[in-house]
C-alpha positions in Angstrom: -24.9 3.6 59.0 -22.3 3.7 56.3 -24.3 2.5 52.8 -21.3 0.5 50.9 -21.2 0.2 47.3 -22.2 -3.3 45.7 -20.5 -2.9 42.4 -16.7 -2.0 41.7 -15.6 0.8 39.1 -13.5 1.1 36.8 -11.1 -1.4 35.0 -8.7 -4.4 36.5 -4.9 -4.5 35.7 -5.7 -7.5 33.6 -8.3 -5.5 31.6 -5.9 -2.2 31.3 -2.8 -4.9 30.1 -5.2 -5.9 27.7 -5.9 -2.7 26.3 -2.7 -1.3 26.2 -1.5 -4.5 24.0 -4.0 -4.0 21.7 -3.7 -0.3 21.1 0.0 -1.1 20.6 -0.3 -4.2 18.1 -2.9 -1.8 16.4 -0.6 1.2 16.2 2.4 -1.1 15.2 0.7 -2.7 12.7 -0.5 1.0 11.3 2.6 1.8 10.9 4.4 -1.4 9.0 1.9 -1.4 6.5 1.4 2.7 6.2 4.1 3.6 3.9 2.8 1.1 1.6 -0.2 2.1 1.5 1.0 5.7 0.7 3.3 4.4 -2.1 0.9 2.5 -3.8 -1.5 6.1 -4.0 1.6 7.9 -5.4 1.6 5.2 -8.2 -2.0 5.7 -8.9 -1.1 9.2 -9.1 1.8 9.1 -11.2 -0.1 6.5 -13.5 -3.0 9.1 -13.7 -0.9 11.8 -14.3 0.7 9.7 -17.6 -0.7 11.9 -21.2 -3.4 9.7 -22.3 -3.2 9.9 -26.0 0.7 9.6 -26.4 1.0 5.8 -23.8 -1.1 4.3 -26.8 1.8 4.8 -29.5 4.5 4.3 -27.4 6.2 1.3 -27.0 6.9 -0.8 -24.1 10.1 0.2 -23.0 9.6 4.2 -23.3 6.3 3.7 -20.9 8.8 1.5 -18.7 11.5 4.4 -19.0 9.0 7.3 -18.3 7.5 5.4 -14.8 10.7 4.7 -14.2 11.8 8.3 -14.0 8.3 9.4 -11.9 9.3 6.5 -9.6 12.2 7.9 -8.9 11.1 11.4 -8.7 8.7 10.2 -6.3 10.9 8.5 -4.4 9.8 5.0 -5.2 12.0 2.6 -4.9 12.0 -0.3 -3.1 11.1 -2.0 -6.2 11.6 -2.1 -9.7 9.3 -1.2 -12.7 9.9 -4.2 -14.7 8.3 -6.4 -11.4 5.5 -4.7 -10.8 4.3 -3.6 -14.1 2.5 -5.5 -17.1 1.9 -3.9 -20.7 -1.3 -5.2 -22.7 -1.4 -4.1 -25.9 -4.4 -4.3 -28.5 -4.8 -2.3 -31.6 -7.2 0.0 -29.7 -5.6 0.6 -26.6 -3.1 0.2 -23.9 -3.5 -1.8 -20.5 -1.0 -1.1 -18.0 -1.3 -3.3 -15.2 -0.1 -2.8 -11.7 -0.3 -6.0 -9.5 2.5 -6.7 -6.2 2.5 -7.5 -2.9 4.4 -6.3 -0.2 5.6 -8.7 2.9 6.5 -6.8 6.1 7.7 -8.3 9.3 6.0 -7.8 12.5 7.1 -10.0 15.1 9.2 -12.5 15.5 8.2 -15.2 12.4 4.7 -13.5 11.9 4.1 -11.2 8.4 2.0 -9.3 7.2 1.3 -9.2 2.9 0.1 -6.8 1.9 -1.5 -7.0 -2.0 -1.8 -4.4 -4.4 -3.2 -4.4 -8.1 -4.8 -1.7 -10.3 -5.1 -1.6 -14.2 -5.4 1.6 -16.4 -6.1 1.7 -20.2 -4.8 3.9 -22.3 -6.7 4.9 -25.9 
């Protein structure tokens, strides 16, 4: 006699619709809020990269001026430095404070924001 099998295999066309929706909301979400993700390391690296001992006796708008230029080097620019950027200044040291957000589409009315802040002092 044929022995039959009691239990199916593998996965239903429900089940493999299901997958294959959220693979793609997963890799479409990836990929909105990627590039931002990227740009907001280059700023860490460009704030890194600033010369430590010469931010604290500059003033305000030459440390605006110099990001400005290694923004655009860097090719960021979908926003500006003035917006993102806050200058805290004691006799001691210099606090330059990133803080944005980023709102990206993804379907139809839904966003995502995406938040970003860092802070760097400066003796």
């Amino acid at each position: 006699m044929m022995k039959t099998r009691s239990k199916q295999r593998g996965i239903s066309v429900i089940g493999g619709l299901a997958g294959v929706v959220l693979i793609a909301a997963s890799v479409t979400t990836a990929l909105r809020i990627g590039p931002h993700y990227i740009d907001f390391s280059t700023i860490q690296s460009i704030m890194e990269s600033l010369p430590t001992g010469e931010v604290h006796k500059m003033d305000k708008g030459a440390i605006r001026e110099l990001l400005r230029k290694r923004f655009r080097i860097n090719n960021i620019r979908e926003f500006e430095v003035r917006d993102i950027l806050s200058i805290e200044r004691t006799k001691v040291s210099t606090v330059v404070i990133i803080d944005y957000e980023v709102r990206e589409s993804l379907l139809f009315n839904a966003d995502i924001v995406v938040m970003f802040e860092d802070q760097y002092e400066y003796k």
